[in-house]
The first five atom37 places (N, CA, C, CB, O) and aatype in JSON, in Angstrom:
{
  "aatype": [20, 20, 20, 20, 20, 20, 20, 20, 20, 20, 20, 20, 20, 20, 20, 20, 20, 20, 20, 20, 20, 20, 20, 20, 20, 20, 20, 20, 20, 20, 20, 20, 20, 20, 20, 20, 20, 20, 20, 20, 20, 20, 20, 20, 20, 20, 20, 20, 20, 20, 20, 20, 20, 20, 20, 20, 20, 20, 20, 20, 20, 20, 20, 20, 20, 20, 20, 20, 20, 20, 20, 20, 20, 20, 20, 20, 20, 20, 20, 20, 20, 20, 20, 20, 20, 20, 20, 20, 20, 20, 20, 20, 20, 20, 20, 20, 20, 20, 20, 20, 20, 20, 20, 20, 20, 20, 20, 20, 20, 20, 20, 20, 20, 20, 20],
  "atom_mask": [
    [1, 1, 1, 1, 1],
    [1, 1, 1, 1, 1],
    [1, 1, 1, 1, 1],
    [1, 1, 1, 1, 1],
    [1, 1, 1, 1, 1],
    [1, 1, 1, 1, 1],
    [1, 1, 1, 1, 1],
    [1, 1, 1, 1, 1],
    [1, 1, 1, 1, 1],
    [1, 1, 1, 1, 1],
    [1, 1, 1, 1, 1],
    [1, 1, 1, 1, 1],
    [1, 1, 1, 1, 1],
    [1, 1, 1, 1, 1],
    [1, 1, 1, 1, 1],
    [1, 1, 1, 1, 1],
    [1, 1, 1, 1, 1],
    [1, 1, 1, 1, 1],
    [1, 1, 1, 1, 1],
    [1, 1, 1, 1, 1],
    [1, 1, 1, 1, 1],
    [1, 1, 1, 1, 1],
    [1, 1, 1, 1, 1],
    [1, 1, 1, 1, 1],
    [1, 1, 1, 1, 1],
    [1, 1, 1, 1, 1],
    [1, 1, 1, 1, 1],
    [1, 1, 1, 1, 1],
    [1, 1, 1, 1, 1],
    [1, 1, 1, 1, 1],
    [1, 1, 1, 1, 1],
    [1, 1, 1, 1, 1],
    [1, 1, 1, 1, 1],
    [1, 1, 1, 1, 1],
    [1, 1, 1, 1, 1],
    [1, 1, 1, 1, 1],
    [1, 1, 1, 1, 1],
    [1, 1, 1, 1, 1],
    [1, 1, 1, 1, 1],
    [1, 1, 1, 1, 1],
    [1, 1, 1, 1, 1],
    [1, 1, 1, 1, 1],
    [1, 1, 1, 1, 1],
    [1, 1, 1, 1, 1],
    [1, 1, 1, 1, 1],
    [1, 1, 1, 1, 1],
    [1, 1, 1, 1, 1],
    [1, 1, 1, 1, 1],
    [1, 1, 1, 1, 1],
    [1, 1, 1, 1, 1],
    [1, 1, 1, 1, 1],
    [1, 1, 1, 1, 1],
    [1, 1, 1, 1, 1],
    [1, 1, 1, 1, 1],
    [1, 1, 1, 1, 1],
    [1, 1, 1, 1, 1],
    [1, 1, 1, 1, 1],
    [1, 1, 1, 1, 1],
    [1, 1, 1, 1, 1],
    [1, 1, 1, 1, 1],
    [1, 1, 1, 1, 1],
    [1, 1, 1, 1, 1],
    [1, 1, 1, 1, 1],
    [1, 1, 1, 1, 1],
    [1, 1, 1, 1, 1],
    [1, 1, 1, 1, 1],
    [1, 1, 1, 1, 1],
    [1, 1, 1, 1, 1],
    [1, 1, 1, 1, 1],
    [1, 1, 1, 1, 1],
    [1, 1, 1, 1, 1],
    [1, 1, 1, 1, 1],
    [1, 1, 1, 1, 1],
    [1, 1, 1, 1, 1],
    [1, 1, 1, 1, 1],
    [1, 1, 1, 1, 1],
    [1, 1, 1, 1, 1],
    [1, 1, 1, 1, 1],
    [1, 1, 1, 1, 1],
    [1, 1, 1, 1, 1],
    [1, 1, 1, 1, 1],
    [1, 1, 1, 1, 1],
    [1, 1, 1, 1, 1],
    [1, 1, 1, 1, 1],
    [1, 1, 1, 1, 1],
    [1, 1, 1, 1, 1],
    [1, 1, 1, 1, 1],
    [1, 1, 1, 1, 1],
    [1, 1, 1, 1, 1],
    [1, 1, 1, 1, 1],
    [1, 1, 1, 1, 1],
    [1, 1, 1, 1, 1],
    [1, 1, 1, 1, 1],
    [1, 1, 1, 1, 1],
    [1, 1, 1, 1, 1],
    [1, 1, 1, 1, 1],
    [1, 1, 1, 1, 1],
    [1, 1, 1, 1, 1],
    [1, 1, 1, 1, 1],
    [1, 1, 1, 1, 1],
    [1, 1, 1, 1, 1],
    [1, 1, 1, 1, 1],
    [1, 1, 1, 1, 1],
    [1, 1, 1, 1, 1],
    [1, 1, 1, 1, 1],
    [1, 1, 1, 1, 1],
    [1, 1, 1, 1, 1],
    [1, 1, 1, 1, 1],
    [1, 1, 1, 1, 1],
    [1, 1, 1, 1, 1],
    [1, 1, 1, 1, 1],
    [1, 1, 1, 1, 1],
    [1, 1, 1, 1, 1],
    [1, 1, 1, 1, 1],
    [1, 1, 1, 1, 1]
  ],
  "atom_positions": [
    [[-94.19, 115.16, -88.94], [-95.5, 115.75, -89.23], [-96.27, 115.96, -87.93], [-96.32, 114.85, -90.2], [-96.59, 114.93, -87.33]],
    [[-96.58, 117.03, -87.45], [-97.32, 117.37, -86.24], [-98.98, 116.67, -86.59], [-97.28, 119.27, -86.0], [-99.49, 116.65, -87.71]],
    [[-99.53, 116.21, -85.48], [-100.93, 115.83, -85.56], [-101.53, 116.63, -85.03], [-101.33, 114.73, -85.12], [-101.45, 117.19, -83.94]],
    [[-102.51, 116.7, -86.32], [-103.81, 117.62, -84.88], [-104.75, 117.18, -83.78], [-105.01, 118.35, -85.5], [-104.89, 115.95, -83.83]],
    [[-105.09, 117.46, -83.29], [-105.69, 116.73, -82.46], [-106.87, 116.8, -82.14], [-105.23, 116.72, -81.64], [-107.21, 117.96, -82.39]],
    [[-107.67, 116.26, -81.74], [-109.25, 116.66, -81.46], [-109.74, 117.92, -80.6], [-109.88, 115.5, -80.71], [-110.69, 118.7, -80.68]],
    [[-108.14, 117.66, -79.37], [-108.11, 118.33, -77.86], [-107.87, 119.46, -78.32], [-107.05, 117.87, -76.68], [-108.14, 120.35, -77.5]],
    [[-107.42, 119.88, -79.44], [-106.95, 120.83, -79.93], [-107.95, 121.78, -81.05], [-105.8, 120.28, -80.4], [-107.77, 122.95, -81.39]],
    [[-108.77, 121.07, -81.38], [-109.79, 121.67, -82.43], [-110.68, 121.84, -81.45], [-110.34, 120.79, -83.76], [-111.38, 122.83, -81.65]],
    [[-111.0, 121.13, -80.23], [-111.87, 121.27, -79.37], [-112.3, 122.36, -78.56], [-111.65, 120.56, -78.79], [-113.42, 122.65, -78.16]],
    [[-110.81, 123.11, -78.35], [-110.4, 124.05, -78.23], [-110.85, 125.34, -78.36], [-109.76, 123.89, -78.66], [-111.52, 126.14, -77.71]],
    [[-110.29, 125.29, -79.35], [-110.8, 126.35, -80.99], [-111.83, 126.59, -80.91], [-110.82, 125.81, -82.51], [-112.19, 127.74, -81.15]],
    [[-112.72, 125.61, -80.55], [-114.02, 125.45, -80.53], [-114.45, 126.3, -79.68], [-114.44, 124.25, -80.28], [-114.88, 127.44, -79.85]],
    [[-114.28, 125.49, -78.44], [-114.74, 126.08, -77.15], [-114.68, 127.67, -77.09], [-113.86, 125.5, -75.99], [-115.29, 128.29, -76.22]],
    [[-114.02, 128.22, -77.92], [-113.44, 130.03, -77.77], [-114.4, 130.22, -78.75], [-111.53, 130.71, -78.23], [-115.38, 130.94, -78.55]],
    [[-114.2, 129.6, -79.87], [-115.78, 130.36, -80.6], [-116.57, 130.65, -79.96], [-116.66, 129.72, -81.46], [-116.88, 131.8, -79.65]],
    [[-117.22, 129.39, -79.53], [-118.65, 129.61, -78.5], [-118.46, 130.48, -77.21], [-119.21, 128.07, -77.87], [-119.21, 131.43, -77.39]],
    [[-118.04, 130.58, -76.38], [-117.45, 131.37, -75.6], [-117.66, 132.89, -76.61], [-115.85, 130.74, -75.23], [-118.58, 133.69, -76.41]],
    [[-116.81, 133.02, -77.5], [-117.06, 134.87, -77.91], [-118.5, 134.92, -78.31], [-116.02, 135.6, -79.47], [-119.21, 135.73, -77.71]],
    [[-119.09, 134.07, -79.35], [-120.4, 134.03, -79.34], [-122.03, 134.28, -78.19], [-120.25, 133.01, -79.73], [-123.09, 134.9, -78.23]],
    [[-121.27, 133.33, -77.27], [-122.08, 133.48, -76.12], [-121.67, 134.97, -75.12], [-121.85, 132.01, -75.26], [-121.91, 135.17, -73.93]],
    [[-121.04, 135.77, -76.02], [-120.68, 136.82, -75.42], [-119.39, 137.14, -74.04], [-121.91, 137.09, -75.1], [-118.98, 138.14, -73.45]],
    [[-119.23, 136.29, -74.02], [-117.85, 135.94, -72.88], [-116.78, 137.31, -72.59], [-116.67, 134.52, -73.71], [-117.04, 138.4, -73.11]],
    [[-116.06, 137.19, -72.07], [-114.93, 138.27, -71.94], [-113.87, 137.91, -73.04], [-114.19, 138.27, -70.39], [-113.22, 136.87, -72.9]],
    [[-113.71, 138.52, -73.85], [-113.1, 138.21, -74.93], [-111.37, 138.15, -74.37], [-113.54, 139.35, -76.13], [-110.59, 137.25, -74.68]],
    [[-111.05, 139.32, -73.51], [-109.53, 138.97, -73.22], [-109.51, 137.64, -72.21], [-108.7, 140.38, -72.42], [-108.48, 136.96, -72.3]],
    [[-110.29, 137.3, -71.48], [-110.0, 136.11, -70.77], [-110.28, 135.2, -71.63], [-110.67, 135.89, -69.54], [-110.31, 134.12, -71.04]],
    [[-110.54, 135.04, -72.91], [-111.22, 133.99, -73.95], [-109.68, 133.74, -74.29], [-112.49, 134.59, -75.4], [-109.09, 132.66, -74.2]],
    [[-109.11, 135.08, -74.74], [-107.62, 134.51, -75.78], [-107.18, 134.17, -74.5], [-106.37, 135.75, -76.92], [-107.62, 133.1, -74.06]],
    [[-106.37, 134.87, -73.72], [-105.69, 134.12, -72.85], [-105.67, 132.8, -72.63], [-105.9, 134.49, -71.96], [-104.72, 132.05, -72.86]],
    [[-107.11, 132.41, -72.03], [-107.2, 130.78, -71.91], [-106.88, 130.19, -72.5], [-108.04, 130.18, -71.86], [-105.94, 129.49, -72.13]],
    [[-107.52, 129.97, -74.16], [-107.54, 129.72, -75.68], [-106.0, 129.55, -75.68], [-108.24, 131.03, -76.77], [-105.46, 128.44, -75.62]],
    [[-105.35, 130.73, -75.75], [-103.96, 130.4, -76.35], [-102.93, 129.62, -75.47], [-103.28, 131.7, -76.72], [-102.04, 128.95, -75.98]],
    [[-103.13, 129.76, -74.02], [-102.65, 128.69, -72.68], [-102.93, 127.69, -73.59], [-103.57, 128.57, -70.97], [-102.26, 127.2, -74.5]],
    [[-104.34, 127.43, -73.08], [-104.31, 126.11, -73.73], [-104.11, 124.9, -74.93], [-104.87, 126.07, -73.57], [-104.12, 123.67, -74.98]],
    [[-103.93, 125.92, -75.75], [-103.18, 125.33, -76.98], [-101.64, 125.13, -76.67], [-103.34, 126.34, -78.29], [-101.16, 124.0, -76.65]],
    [[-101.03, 126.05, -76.47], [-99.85, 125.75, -75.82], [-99.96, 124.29, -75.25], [-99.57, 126.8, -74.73], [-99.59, 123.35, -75.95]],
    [[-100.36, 124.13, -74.28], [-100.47, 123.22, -73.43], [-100.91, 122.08, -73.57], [-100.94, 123.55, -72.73], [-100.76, 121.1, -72.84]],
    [[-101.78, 122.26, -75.04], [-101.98, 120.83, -76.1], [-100.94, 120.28, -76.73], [-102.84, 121.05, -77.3], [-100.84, 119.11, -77.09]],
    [[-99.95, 121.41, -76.88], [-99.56, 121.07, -77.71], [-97.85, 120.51, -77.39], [-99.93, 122.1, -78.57], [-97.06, 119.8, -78.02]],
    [[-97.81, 120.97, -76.54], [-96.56, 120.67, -75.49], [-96.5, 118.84, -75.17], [-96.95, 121.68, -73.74], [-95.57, 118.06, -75.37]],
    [[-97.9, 118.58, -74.62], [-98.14, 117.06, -73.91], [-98.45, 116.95, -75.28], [-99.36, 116.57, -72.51], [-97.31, 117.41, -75.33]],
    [[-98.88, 116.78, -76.58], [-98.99, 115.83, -77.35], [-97.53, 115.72, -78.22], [-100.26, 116.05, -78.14], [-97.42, 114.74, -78.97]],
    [[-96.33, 116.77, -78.13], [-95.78, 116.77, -78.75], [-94.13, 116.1, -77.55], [-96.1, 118.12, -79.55], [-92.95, 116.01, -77.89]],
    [[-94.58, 115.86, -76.59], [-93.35, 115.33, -75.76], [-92.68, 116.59, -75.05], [-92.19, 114.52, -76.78], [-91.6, 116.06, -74.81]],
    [[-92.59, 117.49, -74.7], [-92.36, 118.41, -74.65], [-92.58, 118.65, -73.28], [-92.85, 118.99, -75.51], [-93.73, 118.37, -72.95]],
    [[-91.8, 119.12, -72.27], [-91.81, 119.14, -70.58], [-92.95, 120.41, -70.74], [-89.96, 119.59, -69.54], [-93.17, 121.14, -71.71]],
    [[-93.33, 120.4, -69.93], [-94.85, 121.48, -69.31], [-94.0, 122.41, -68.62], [-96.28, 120.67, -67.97], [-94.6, 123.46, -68.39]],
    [[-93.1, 122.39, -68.3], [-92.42, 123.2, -67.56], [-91.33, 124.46, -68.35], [-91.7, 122.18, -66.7], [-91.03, 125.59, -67.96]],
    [[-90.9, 123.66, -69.67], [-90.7, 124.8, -70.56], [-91.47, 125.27, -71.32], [-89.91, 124.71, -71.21], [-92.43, 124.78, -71.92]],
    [[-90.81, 126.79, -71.3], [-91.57, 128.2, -71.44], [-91.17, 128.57, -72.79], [-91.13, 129.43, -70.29], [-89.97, 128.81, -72.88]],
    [[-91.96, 128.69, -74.06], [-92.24, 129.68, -75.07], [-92.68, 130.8, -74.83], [-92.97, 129.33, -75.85], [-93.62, 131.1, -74.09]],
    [[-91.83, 131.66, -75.64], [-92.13, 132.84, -75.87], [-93.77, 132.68, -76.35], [-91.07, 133.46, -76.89], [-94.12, 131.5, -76.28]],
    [[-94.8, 133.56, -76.81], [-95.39, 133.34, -77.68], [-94.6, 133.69, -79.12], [-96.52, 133.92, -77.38], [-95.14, 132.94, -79.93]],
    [[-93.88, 134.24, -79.61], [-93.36, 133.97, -81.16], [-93.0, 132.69, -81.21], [-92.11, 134.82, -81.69], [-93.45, 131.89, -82.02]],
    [[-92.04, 132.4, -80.19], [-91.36, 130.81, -80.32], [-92.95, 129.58, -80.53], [-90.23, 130.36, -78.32], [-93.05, 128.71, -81.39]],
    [[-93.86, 129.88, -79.58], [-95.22, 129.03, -79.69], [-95.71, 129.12, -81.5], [-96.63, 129.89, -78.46], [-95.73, 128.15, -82.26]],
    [[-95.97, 130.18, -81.77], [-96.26, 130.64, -82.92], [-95.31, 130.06, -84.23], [-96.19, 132.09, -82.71], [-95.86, 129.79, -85.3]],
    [[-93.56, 129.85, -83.99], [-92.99, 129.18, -85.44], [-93.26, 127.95, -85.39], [-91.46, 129.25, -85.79], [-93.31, 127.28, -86.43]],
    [[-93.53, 127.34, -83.98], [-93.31, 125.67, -83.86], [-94.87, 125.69, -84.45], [-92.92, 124.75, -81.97], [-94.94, 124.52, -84.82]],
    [[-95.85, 126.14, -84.7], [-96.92, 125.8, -85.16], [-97.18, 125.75, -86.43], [-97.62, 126.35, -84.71], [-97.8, 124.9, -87.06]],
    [[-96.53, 126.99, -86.87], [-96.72, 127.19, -88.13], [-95.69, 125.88, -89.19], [-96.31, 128.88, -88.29], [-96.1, 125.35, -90.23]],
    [[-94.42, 125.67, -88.57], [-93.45, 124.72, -88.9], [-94.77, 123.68, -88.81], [-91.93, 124.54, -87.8], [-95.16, 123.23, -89.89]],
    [[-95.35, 123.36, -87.81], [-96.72, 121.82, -88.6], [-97.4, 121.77, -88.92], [-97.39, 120.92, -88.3], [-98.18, 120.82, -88.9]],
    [[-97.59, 123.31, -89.7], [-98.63, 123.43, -90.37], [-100.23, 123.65, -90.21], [-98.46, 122.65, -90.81], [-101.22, 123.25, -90.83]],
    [[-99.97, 124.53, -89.01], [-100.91, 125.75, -89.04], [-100.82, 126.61, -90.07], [-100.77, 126.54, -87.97], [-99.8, 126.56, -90.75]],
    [[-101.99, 127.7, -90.44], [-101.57, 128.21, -91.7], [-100.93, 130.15, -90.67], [-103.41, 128.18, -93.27], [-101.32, 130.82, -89.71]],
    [[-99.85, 130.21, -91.69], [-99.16, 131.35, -90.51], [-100.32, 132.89, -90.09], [-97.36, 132.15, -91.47], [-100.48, 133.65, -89.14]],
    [[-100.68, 132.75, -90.97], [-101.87, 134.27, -90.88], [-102.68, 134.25, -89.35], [-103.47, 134.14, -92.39], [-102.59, 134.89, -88.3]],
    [[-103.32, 133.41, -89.73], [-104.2, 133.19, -88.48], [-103.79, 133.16, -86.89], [-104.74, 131.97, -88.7], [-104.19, 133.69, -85.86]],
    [[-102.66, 132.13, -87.31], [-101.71, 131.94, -85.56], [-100.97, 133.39, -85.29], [-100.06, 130.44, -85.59], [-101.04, 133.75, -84.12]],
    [[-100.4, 134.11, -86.02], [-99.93, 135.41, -86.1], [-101.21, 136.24, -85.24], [-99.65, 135.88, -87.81], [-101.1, 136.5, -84.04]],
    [[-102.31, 136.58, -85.96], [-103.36, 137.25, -85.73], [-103.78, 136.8, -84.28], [-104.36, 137.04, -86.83], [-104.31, 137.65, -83.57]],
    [[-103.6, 135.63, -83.83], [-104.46, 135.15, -82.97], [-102.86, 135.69, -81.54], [-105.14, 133.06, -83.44], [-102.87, 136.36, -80.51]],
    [[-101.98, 135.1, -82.13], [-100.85, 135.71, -81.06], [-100.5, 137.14, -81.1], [-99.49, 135.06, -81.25], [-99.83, 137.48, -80.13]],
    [[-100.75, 137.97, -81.86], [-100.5, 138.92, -81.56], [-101.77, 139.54, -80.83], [-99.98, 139.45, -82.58], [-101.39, 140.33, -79.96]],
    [[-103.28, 139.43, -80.89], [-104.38, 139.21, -79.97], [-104.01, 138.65, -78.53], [-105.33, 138.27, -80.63], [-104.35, 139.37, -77.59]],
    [[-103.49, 137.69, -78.29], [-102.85, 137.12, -76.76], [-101.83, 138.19, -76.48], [-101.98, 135.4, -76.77], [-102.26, 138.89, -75.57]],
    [[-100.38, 138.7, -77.0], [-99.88, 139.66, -76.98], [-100.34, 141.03, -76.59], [-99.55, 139.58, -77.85], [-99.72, 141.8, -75.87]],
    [[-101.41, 141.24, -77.1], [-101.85, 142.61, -76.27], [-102.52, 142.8, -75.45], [-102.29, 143.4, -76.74], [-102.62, 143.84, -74.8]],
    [[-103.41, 141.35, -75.28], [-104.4, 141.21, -73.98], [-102.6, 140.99, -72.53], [-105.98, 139.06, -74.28], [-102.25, 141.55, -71.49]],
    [[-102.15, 140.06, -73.28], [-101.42, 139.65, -71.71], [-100.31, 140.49, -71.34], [-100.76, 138.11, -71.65], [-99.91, 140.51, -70.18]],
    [[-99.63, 141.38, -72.52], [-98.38, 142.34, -72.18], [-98.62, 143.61, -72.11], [-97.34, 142.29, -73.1], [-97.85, 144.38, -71.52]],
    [[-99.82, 144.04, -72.75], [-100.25, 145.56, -72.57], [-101.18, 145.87, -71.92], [-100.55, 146.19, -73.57], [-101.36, 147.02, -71.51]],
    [[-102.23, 144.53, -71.62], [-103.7, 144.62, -70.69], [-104.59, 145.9, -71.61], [-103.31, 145.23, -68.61], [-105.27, 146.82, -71.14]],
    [[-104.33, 145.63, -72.79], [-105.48, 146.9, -74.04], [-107.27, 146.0, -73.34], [-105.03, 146.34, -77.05], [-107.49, 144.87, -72.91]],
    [[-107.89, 146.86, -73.5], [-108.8, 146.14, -73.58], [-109.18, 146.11, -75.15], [-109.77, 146.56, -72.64], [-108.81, 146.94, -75.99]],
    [[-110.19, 144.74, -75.42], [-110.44, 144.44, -76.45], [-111.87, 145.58, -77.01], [-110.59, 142.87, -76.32], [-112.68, 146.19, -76.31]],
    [[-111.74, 145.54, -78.23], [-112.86, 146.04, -79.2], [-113.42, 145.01, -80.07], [-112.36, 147.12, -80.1], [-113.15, 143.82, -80.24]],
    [[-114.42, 145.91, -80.64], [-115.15, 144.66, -81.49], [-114.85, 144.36, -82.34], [-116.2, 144.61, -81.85], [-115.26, 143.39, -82.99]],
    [[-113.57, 145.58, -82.76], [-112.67, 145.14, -83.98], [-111.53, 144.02, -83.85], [-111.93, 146.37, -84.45], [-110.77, 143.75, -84.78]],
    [[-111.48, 143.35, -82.48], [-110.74, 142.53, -81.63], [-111.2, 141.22, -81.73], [-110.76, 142.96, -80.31], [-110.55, 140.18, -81.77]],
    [[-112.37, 141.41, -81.75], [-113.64, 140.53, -81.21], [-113.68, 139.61, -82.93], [-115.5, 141.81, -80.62], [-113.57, 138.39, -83.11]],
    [[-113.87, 140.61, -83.92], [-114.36, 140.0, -85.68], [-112.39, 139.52, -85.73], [-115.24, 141.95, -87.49], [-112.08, 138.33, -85.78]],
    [[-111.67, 140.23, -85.71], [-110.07, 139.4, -85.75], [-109.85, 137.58, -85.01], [-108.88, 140.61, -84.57], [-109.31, 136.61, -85.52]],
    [[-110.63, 137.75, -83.49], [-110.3, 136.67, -82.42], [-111.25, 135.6, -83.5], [-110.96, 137.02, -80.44], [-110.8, 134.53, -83.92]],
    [[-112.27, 135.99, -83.75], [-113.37, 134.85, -84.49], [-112.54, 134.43, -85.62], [-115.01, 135.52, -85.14], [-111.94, 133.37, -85.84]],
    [[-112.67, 135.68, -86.37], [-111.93, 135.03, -87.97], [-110.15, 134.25, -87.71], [-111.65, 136.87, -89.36], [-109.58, 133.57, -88.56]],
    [[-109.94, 134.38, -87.21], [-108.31, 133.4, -86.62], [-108.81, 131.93, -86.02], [-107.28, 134.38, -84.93], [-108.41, 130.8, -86.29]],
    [[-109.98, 132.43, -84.96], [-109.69, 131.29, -84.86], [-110.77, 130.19, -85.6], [-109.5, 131.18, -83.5], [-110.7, 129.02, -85.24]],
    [[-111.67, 130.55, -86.52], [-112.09, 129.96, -87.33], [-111.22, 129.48, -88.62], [-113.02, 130.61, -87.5], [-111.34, 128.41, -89.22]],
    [[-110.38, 130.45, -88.89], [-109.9, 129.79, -89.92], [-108.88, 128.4, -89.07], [-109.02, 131.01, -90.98], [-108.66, 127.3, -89.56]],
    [[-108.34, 128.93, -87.57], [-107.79, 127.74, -87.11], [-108.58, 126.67, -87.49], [-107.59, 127.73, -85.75], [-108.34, 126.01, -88.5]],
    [[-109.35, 126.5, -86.88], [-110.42, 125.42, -86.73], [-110.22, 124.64, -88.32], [-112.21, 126.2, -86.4], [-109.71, 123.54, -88.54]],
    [[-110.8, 125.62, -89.31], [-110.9, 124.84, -90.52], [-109.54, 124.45, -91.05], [-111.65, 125.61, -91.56], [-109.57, 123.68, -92.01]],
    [[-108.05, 124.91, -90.5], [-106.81, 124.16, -90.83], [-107.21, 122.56, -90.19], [-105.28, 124.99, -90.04], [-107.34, 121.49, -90.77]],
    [[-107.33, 122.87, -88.98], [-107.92, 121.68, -88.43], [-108.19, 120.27, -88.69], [-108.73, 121.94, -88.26], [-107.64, 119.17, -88.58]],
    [[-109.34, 120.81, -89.09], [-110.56, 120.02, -90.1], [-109.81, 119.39, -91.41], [-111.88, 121.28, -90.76], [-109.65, 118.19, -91.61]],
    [[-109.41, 120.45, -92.23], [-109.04, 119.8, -93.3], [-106.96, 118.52, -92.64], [-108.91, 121.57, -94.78], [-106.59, 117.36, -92.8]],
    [[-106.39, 119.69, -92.01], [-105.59, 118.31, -91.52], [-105.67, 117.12, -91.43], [-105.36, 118.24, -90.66], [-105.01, 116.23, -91.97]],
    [[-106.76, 117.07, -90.52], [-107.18, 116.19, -90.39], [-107.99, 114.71, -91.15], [-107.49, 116.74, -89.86], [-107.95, 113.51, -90.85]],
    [[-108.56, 115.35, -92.05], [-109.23, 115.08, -93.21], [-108.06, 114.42, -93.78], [-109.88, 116.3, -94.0], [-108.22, 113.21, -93.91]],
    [[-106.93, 114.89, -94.17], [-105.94, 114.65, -94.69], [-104.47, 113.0, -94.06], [-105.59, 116.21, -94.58], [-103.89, 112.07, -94.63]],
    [[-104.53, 113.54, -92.74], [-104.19, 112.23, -92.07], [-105.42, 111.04, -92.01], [-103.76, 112.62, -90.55], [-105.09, 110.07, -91.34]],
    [[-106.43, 110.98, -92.45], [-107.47, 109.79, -92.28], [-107.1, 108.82, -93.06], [-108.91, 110.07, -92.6], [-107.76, 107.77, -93.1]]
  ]
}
């Protein structure tokens, strides 16, 4: 059973506020999705040094139960900021929120659930 983690909802977090506070939305996912990666690597044992695809990032999440919609939405958002350099729209912008809010509330209730 994968745990969630605080470092990891914290996250989530931090990118809300960030798009809210108006931020650069492609440097938001980028970071955002690094760094989940990178949560999720050190909490799960996992060398820092190996490399996921993002799809490969994306099944190992959904396999612990992330819900798949959202991580999809949110990687294919990292996907076009980091392999095509699109710039984002605001139709980019209501997608990046609603993903990663619903992340957040997988989160929450996970969590809720391991207590």
């Amino acid at each position: 059973q994968w745990k969630v983690s605080t470092a990891l909802q914290h996250q989530v977090e931090s990118a809300l506020q960030e798009v809210s506070d108006g931020g650069d939305l492609r440097n938001i996912i980028m970071r955002c999705y690094q760094q989940m990666m990178n949560i999720v690597k050190v909490e799960n044992g996992i060398e820092m040094n190996e490399v996921f695809t993002p799809r490969e990032f994306e099944r190992l999440l959904e396999a612990r139960g992330v819900p798949a919609e959202p991580i999809h939405s949110l990687t294919s958002l990292f996907e076009r900021v980091r392999y095509g350099g699109k710039l984002t729209s605001e139709a980019d912008e209501r997608e990046a929120v609603a993903c990663l809010t619903s992340i957040r509330a997988a989160c929450q209730v996970m969590k809720g659930i391991r207590s």
